[in-house]
C-alpha positions in Angstrom: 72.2 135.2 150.9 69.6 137.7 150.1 67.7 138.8 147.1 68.3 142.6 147.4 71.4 143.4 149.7 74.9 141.9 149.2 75.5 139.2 147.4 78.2 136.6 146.9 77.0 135.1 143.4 74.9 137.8 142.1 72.0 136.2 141.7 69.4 139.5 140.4 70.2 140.5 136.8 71.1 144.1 138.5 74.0 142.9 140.0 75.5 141.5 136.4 77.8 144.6 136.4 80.4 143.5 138.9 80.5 140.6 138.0 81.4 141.6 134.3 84.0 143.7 134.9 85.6 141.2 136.9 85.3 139.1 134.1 86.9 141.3 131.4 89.3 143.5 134.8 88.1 146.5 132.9 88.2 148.4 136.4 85.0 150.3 137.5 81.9 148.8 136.2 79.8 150.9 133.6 76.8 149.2 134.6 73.9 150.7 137.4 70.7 149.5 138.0 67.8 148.1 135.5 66.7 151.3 133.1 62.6 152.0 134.0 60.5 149.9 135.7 58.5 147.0 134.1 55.0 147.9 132.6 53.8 144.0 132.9 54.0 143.8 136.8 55.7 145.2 140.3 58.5 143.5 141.4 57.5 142.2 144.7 57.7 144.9 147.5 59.9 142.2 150.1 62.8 140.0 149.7 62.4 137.1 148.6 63.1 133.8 150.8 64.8 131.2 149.8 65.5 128.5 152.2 68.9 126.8 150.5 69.5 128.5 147.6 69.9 131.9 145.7 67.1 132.8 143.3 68.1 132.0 139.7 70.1 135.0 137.3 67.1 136.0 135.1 68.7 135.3 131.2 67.3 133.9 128.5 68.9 133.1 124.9 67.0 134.1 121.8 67.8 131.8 118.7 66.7 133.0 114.8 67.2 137.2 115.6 67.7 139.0 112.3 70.7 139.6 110.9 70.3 143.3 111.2 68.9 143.1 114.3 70.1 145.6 116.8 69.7 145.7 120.9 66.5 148.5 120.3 64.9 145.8 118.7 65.2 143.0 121.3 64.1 145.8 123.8 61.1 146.1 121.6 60.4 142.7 121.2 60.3 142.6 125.2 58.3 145.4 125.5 57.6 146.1 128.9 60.6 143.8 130.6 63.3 145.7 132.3 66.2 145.0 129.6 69.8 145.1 131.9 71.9 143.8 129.2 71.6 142.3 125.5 74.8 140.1 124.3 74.7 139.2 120.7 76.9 135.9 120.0 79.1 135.6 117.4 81.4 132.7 115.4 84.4 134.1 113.7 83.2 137.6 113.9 80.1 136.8 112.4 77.0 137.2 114.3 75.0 134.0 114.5 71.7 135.2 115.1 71.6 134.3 118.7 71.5 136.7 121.8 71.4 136.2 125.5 68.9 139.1 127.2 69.3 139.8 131.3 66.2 140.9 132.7 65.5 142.7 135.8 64.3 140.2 138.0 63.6 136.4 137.6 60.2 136.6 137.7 60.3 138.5 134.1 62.0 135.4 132.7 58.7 133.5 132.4 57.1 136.7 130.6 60.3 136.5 128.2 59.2 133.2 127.6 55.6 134.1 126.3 57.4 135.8 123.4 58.8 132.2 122.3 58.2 131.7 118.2 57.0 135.0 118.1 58.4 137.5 114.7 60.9 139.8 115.2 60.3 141.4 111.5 60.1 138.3 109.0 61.3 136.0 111.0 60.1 134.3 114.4 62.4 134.0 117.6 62.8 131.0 119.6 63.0 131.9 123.2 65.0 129.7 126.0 65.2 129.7 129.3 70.0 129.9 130.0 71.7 130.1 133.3 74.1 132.3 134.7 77.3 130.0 133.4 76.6 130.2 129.7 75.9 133.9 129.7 79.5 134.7 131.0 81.1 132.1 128.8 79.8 134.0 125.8 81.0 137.5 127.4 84.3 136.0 128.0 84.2 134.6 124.2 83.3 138.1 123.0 85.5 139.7 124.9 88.2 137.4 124.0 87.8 137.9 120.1 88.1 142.1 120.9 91.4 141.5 122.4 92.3 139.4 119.9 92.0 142.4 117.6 89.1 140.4 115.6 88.1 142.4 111.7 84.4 144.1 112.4 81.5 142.3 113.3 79.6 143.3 109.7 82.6 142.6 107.9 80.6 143.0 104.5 79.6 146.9 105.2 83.1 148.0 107.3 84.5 149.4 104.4 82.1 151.8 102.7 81.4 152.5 106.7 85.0 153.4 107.4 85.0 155.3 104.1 82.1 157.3 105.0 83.3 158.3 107.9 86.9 159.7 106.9 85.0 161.6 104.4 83.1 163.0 106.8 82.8 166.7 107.8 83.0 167.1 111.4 81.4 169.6 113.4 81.7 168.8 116.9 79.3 166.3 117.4 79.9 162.4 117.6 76.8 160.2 117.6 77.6 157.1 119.5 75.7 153.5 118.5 76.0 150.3 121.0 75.8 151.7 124.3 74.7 149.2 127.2 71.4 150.2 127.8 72.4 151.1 131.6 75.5 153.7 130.6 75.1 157.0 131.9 76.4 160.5 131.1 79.3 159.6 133.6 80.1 156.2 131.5 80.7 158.4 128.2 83.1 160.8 129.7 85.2 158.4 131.1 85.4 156.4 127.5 86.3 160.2 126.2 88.5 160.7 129.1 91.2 162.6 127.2 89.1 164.9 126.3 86.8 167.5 128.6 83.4 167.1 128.4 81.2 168.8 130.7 77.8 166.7 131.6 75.8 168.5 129.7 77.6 168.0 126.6 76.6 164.5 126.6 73.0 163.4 125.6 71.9 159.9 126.2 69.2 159.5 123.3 66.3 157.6 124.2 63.4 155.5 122.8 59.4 156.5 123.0 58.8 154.9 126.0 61.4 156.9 127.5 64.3 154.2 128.0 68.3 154.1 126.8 68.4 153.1 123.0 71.8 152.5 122.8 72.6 155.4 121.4 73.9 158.7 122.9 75.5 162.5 120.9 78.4 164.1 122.8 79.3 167.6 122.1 82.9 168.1 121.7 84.6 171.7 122.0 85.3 172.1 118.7 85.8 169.9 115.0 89.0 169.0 115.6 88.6 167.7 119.4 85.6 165.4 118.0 88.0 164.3 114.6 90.7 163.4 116.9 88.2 161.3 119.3 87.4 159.1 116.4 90.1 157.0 117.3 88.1 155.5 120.0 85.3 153.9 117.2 85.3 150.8 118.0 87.2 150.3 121.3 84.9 148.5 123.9 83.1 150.1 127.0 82.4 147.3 129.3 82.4 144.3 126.8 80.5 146.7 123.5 81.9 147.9 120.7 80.9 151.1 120.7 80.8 152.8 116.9 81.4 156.2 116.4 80.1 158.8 113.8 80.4 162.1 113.0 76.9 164.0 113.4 75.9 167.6 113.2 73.1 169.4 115.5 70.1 168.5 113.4 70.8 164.8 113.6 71.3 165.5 117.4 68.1 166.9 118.1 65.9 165.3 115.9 67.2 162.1 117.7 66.4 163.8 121.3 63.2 164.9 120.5 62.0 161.1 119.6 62.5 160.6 123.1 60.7 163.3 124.8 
Protein backbone atom coordinates (compact mmCIF):
# COMPACT_ATOMS: atom_id res chain seq x y z
CA UNK A 1 0.00 0.00 0.00
CA UNK A 2 1.32 3.28 -0.87
CA UNK A 3 0.88 6.80 0.28
CA UNK A 4 0.34 8.50 -3.13
CA UNK A 5 -0.82 5.91 -5.86
CA UNK A 6 -3.74 3.40 -5.44
CA UNK A 7 -5.12 2.72 -2.50
CA UNK A 8 -7.26 0.04 -0.89
CA UNK A 9 -8.29 2.01 2.41
CA UNK A 10 -7.74 5.51 1.44
CA UNK A 11 -5.53 6.36 3.82
CA UNK A 12 -4.52 10.39 2.53
CA UNK A 13 -7.41 12.84 3.32
CA UNK A 14 -7.41 13.39 -0.73
CA UNK A 15 -8.71 10.17 -1.35
CA UNK A 16 -11.90 10.77 1.17
CA UNK A 17 -14.00 11.41 -2.05
CA UNK A 18 -14.44 7.82 -3.17
CA UNK A 19 -14.85 6.69 -0.37
CA UNK A 20 -17.89 8.94 0.40
CA UNK A 21 -19.76 8.50 -2.40
CA UNK A 22 -19.64 4.96 -1.80
CA UNK A 23 -20.92 5.59 1.39
CA UNK A 24 -23.94 7.71 0.45
CA UNK A 25 -24.04 5.57 -3.66
CA UNK A 26 -24.47 9.06 -4.83
CA UNK A 27 -22.58 7.99 -8.19
CA UNK A 28 -19.56 10.09 -9.38
CA UNK A 29 -17.73 11.69 -6.60
CA UNK A 30 -17.89 15.61 -6.34
CA UNK A 31 -14.74 15.68 -4.58
CA UNK A 32 -10.89 16.30 -6.34
CA UNK A 33 -7.81 17.00 -4.80
CA UNK A 34 -6.97 19.24 -1.57
CA UNK A 35 -7.76 23.17 -2.63
CA UNK A 36 -4.05 25.22 -2.48
CA UNK A 37 -1.21 24.11 -0.93
CA UNK A 38 -0.33 24.46 2.74
CA UNK A 39 1.49 27.83 3.86
CA UNK A 40 2.93 26.00 7.13
CA UNK A 41 5.12 23.40 5.38
CA UNK A 42 5.78 21.11 1.95
CA UNK A 43 4.35 17.94 1.97
CA UNK A 44 7.29 15.66 1.68
CA UNK A 45 8.60 15.44 -1.97
CA UNK A 46 8.64 11.12 -1.75
CA UNK A 47 6.28 8.47 -0.61
CA UNK A 48 6.20 7.74 2.42
CA UNK A 49 7.20 4.10 3.86
CA UNK A 50 5.59 2.32 5.97
CA UNK A 51 6.69 -1.11 6.75
CA UNK A 52 3.13 -2.82 8.00
CA UNK A 53 0.69 -0.37 7.82
CA UNK A 54 -1.05 2.50 5.95
CA UNK A 55 -0.38 6.06 7.23
CA UNK A 56 -3.27 7.26 9.39
CA UNK A 57 -6.50 9.41 7.56
CA UNK A 58 -5.58 12.98 8.77
CA UNK A 59 -9.19 14.13 10.77
CA UNK A 60 -9.56 15.76 13.64
CA UNK A 61 -12.89 16.66 15.69
CA UNK A 62 -13.36 20.21 17.01
CA UNK A 63 -15.64 20.38 20.13
CA UNK A 64 -17.20 24.05 21.44
CA UNK A 65 -17.54 25.69 17.53
CA UNK A 66 -20.01 28.49 17.56
CA UNK A 67 -23.33 28.13 16.91
CA UNK A 68 -23.19 30.30 13.79
CA UNK A 69 -20.18 28.92 12.81
CA UNK A 70 -19.85 28.26 9.20
CA UNK A 71 -17.10 25.94 7.14
CA UNK A 72 -15.13 29.64 6.11
CA UNK A 73 -14.62 29.97 9.59
CA UNK A 74 -13.07 26.53 10.52
CA UNK A 75 -10.86 27.16 7.27
CA UNK A 76 -9.85 30.34 9.01
CA UNK A 77 -9.24 28.99 12.13
CA UNK A 78 -6.67 26.52 10.29
CA UNK A 79 -5.17 29.02 8.46
CA UNK A 80 -2.68 27.74 6.36
CA UNK A 81 -3.85 23.75 6.49
CA UNK A 82 -5.13 22.32 3.36
CA UNK A 83 -8.99 22.01 4.40
CA UNK A 84 -10.43 18.69 2.13
CA UNK A 85 -13.66 18.52 3.98
CA UNK A 86 -15.52 20.18 7.08
CA UNK A 87 -18.50 17.87 8.56
CA UNK A 88 -20.60 19.66 11.07
CA UNK A 89 -22.43 17.01 13.49
CA UNK A 90 -25.72 17.36 14.41
CA UNK A 91 -28.52 15.69 17.11
CA UNK A 92 -32.04 15.87 15.94
CA UNK A 93 -31.30 18.42 13.33
CA UNK A 94 -29.62 20.54 15.68
CA UNK A 95 -26.12 21.25 15.32
CA UNK A 96 -24.08 20.35 18.41
CA UNK A 97 -21.21 22.50 18.06
CA UNK A 98 -18.89 19.75 17.06
CA UNK A 99 -17.19 19.25 13.57
CA UNK A 100 -14.78 16.71 12.10
CA UNK A 101 -12.09 18.66 9.68
CA UNK A 102 -9.91 16.37 6.88
CA UNK A 103 -6.79 17.76 6.21
CA UNK A 104 -4.45 17.24 3.41
CA UNK A 105 -1.98 15.13 4.69
CA UNK A 106 -1.33 13.50 8.19
CA UNK A 107 1.46 15.37 8.95
CA UNK A 108 -1.04 18.66 9.11
CA UNK A 109 -2.94 16.80 11.89
CA UNK A 110 -0.29 17.74 14.54
CA UNK A 111 -0.42 21.53 13.38
CA UNK A 112 -4.37 21.23 13.75
CA UNK A 113 -3.61 20.22 17.09
CA UNK A 114 -1.59 23.54 18.06
CA UNK A 115 -4.95 25.34 17.58
CA UNK A 116 -6.41 23.17 20.67
CA UNK A 117 -8.36 25.77 23.29
CA UNK A 118 -7.71 28.37 21.01
CA UNK A 119 -11.14 31.11 20.25
CA UNK A 120 -12.98 30.81 17.45
CA UNK A 121 -14.95 34.34 18.14
CA UNK A 122 -15.96 34.19 21.99
CA UNK A 123 -15.54 31.05 22.50
CA UNK A 124 -12.32 28.62 22.49
CA UNK A 125 -12.28 25.19 20.51
CA UNK A 126 -11.04 22.07 21.79
CA UNK A 127 -9.15 20.15 19.24
CA UNK A 128 -8.83 16.18 19.02
CA UNK A 129 -7.01 13.96 17.33
CA UNK A 130 -10.43 11.09 15.40
CA UNK A 131 -9.74 8.22 13.09
CA UNK A 132 -11.05 7.42 9.89
CA UNK A 133 -14.14 5.12 11.51
CA UNK A 134 -15.80 7.92 13.34
CA UNK A 135 -15.60 10.46 10.55
CA UNK A 136 -17.72 8.08 8.24
CA UNK A 137 -20.12 7.16 10.94
CA UNK A 138 -21.09 10.74 11.27
CA UNK A 139 -21.40 11.18 7.32
CA UNK A 140 -23.53 8.16 7.22
CA UNK A 141 -25.55 9.77 10.34
CA UNK A 142 -25.91 13.00 8.35
CA UNK A 143 -26.65 11.50 5.44
CA UNK A 144 -29.17 9.36 7.02
CA UNK A 145 -31.21 12.22 8.67
CA UNK A 146 -31.32 14.04 4.79
CA UNK A 147 -32.98 10.92 3.51
CA UNK A 148 -35.07 10.85 6.23
CA UNK A 149 -36.39 14.15 4.99
CA UNK A 150 -35.13 15.80 8.48
CA UNK A 151 -36.88 19.89 9.16
CA UNK A 152 -33.69 22.49 8.47
CA UNK A 153 -30.71 22.33 10.32
CA UNK A 154 -31.49 26.23 11.87
CA UNK A 155 -34.86 25.29 12.42
CA UNK A 156 -35.40 28.76 14.40
CA UNK A 157 -34.47 31.02 11.20
CA UNK A 158 -36.11 28.54 8.23
CA UNK A 159 -39.03 30.41 8.12
CA UNK A 160 -38.40 34.09 7.73
CA UNK A 161 -35.51 32.43 5.32
CA UNK A 162 -38.05 30.55 3.21
CA UNK A 163 -40.19 33.63 3.34
CA UNK A 164 -37.50 35.80 2.12
CA UNK A 165 -36.80 33.94 -0.57
CA UNK A 166 -40.35 33.39 -2.20
CA UNK A 167 -40.55 37.08 -1.95
CA UNK A 168 -37.71 37.47 -3.76
CA UNK A 169 -37.14 39.09 -7.18
CA UNK A 170 -35.20 37.03 -9.37
CA UNK A 171 -32.97 38.01 -11.91
CA UNK A 172 -31.05 35.25 -13.14
CA UNK A 173 -28.56 34.79 -10.62
CA UNK A 174 -28.57 32.09 -7.70
CA UNK A 175 -25.96 32.52 -5.03
CA UNK A 176 -25.13 29.12 -3.66
CA UNK A 177 -23.92 28.69 0.33
CA UNK A 178 -22.38 25.17 1.60
CA UNK A 179 -20.38 23.98 -1.22
CA UNK A 180 -17.47 21.37 -0.34
CA UNK A 181 -14.63 23.32 -0.44
CA UNK A 182 -13.20 21.01 -3.38
CA UNK A 183 -16.52 21.41 -5.93
CA UNK A 184 -15.69 22.65 -9.15
CA UNK A 185 -17.50 24.49 -11.99
CA UNK A 186 -18.23 20.89 -13.27
CA UNK A 187 -19.86 19.80 -9.75
CA UNK A 188 -22.46 22.76 -10.06
CA UNK A 189 -23.69 22.00 -13.44
CA UNK A 190 -24.29 18.60 -12.78
CA UNK A 191 -26.46 19.57 -9.47
CA UNK A 192 -28.32 22.09 -12.18
CA UNK A 193 -28.26 19.34 -14.61
CA UNK A 194 -31.75 20.23 -15.99
CA UNK A 195 -30.85 23.24 -16.79
CA UNK A 196 -27.90 24.49 -19.49
CA UNK A 197 -25.23 26.17 -17.99
CA UNK A 198 -22.30 26.90 -19.90
CA UNK A 199 -18.87 27.02 -17.70
CA UNK A 200 -18.61 30.30 -17.57
CA UNK A 201 -21.79 30.96 -16.15
CA UNK A 202 -20.73 29.48 -12.99
CA UNK A 203 -18.35 31.39 -10.59
CA UNK A 204 -16.87 29.60 -7.67
CA UNK A 205 -16.44 32.63 -5.06
CA UNK A 206 -13.41 32.55 -3.14
CA UNK A 207 -11.75 33.75 0.01
CA UNK A 208 -8.61 36.37 0.30
CA UNK A 209 -6.10 33.85 0.30
CA UNK A 210 -7.47 32.69 -2.89
CA UNK A 211 -9.24 29.28 -1.77
CA UNK A 212 -13.11 27.87 -2.23
CA UNK A 213 -15.40 29.58 0.41
CA UNK A 214 -18.18 27.47 0.08
CA UNK A 215 -19.91 29.63 -1.88
CA UNK A 216 -20.26 29.92 -5.67
CA UNK A 217 -23.11 32.41 -8.19
CA UNK A 218 -24.43 30.67 -11.26
CA UNK A 219 -25.85 32.62 -14.00
CA UNK A 220 -28.99 31.19 -15.32
CA UNK A 221 -30.51 32.22 -18.91
CA UNK A 222 -33.05 34.07 -17.75
CA UNK A 223 -35.49 34.79 -14.30
CA UNK A 224 -37.57 32.28 -14.77
CA UNK A 225 -34.89 29.36 -15.48
CA UNK A 226 -33.17 30.51 -12.11
CA UNK A 227 -37.00 30.75 -10.13
CA UNK A 228 -37.64 27.29 -11.35
CA UNK A 229 -34.05 25.91 -10.15
CA UNK A 230 -34.95 26.90 -6.66
CA UNK A 231 -36.43 23.69 -6.16
CA UNK A 232 -33.04 22.19 -5.71
CA UNK A 233 -32.37 24.57 -2.25
CA UNK A 234 -31.57 22.28 -0.05
CA UNK A 235 -31.06 19.00 -1.86
CA UNK A 236 -27.55 17.48 -1.03
CA UNK A 237 -24.39 17.56 -3.37
CA UNK A 238 -22.15 14.83 -2.06
CA UNK A 239 -23.41 14.65 1.69
CA UNK A 240 -24.13 19.14 1.92
CA UNK A 241 -27.00 20.76 1.92
CA UNK A 242 -26.56 23.16 -0.33
CA UNK A 243 -28.82 26.55 0.14
CA UNK A 244 -29.95 28.48 -2.57
CA UNK A 245 -30.77 32.26 -2.92
CA UNK A 246 -31.69 34.51 -5.33
CA UNK A 247 -28.94 37.22 -6.05
CA UNK A 248 -28.54 39.94 -8.62
CA UNK A 249 -25.05 41.04 -10.45
CA UNK A 250 -23.90 43.49 -7.74
CA UNK A 251 -24.01 40.84 -4.99
CA UNK A 252 -22.19 38.66 -7.67
CA UNK A 253 -19.32 40.71 -8.26
CA UNK A 254 -18.81 42.31 -5.17
CA UNK A 255 -18.42 38.65 -3.88
CA UNK A 256 -15.80 37.78 -6.83
CA UNK A 257 -13.83 40.69 -6.33
CA UNK A 258 -13.06 39.73 -2.50
CA UNK A 259 -11.32 36.98 -4.01
CA UNK A 260 -9.13 38.43 -6.53
Amino acid sequence: MFYRGKYTDGADGREMGAKRQRIIDQGPSFYGNSPGSSFMYTAPPRPYSYVSQPPPFPVVRLRGLPFDCTETDVAEFFHGLDIVDVLFVHKNSKFTGEAFCVLGYPLQVDFALQKNRQNMGRRYVEVFRSKRQEYYKAIANEVADARGGSPRRNAPRAKSSDEAKESAEHTGILRLRGLPFSAGKDDVMEFFKDFVLPEDAVHIVLNSEGRPSGEAFVEFTNAEDSKAAMSKDRMTLGSRYIELFPSFSEEMEEAISRGR
